[in-house]
C-alpha positions in Angstrom: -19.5 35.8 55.9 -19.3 37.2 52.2 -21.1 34.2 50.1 -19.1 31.5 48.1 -20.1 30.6 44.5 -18.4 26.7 44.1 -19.9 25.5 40.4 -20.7 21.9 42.2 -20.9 20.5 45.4 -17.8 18.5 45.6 -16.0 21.3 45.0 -17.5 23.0 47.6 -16.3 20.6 50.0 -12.6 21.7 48.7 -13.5 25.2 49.4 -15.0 24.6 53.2 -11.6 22.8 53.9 -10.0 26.6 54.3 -12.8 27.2 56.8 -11.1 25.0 59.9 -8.0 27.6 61.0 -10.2 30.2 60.7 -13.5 28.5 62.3 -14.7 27.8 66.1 -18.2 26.4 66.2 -19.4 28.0 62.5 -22.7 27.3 60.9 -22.7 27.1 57.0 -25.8 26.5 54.5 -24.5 25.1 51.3 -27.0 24.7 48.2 -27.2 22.6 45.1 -29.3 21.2 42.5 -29.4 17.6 40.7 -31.3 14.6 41.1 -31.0 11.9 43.9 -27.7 10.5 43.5 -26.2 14.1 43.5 -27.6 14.3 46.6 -26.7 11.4 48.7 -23.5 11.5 47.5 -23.2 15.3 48.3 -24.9 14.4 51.7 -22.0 11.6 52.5 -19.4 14.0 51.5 -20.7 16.8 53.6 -20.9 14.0 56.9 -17.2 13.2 55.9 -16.2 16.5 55.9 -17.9 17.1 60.0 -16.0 14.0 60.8 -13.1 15.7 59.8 -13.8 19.3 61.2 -16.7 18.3 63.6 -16.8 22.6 64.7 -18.0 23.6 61.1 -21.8 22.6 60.4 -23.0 22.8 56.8 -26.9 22.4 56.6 -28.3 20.8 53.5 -30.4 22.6 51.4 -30.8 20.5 47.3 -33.6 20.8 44.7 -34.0 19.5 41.4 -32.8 21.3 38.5 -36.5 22.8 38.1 -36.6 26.1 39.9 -33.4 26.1 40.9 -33.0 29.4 39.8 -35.8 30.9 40.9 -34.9 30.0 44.1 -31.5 31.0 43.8 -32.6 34.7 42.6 -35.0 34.7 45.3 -32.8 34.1 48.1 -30.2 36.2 46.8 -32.6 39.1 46.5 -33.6 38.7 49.6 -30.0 38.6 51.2 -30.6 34.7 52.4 -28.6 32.6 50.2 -26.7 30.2 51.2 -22.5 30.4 52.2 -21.8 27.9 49.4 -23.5 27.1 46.6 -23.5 25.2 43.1 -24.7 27.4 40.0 -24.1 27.4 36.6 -21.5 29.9 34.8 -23.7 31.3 32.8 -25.5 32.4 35.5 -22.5 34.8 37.2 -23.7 37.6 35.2 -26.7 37.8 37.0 -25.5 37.8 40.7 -22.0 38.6 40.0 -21.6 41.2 37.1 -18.4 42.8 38.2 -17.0 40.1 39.8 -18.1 41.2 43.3 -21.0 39.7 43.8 -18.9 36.2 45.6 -16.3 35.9 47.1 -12.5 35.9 45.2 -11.6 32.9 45.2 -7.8 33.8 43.8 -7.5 34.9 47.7 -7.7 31.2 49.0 -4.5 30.1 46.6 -3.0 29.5 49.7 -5.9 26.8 50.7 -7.2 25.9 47.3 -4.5 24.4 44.7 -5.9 26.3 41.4 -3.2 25.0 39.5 -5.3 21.6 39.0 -7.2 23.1 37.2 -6.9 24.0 33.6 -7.0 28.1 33.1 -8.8 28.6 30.2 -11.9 26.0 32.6 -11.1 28.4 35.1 -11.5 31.6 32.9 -15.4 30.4 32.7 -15.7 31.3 35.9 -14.2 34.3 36.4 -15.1 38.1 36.3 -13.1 41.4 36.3 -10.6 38.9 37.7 -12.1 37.4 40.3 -12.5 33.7 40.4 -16.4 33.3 41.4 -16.1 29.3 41.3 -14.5 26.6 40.6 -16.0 24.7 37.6 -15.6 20.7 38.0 -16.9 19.5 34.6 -17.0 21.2 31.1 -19.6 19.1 28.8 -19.7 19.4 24.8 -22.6 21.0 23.4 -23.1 18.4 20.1 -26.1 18.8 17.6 -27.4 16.0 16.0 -29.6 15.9 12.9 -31.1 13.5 10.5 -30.4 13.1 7.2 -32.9 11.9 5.5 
């Protein structure tokens, strides 16, 4: 299965919901990085998810933010990342810098309703065309300074 680039793990979930018509007994890995809470909730919504489509499996696999990328480029390199994954979007043009390096996601419109998202959040994400995630926050880059 081509790899999927989801920009966090609760939007992965969204994506792995188009896996059930298609699916009989299918083993996924799905990656992420954050701290604990991330992770447990990630966790619970992954053993939701099974409840819901007990023939798709999604191993675990979470770090901190610290190496996350290493690990990432690593695995990827290597041909071992995982089916689903959370990245950052700056990062596409490393692993993806035509667009093919994940799977389209413009192809599961049928599964995945883009329109909740806002298109210029969505542009961030994609490349040549091709939607390589689906970005779930957008944070403001502010400066501060003293003036004194």
């Amino acid at each position: 299965m081509k790899k999927v680039l989801l920009s966090a793990a609760i939007s992965a979930t969204l994506g792995l919901t188009a896996l059930p018509s298609m699916a009989q007994d299918v083993d996924l890995r799905m990656s992420w990085w954050g701290g604990n809470g991330r992770h447990q909730v990630t966790l619970k919504a992954l053993e939701e998810f099974h409840k819901q489509h007990p023939d798709i499996n999604v191993k675990a696999e979470y770090t901190g933010w610290d190496g996350h990328l290493s690990r990432l480029t690593t695995q990827s390199a290597g041909g071992t990342e995982s089916d689903v994954m959370q990245t950052n979007w700056n990062w596409l043009p490393i692993f993806s810098k035509t667009g093919d390096g994940f799977y389209d996601l413009n192809k599961m419109k049928d599964v995945i309703d883009l329109s909740q998202f806002d298109a210029k959040e969505l542009q961030s994400t994609t490349v040549d065309g091709k939607l390589n995630g689906i970005p779930i926050s957008v944070t403001a880059r502010v400066f501060y300074f003293n003036d004194e």
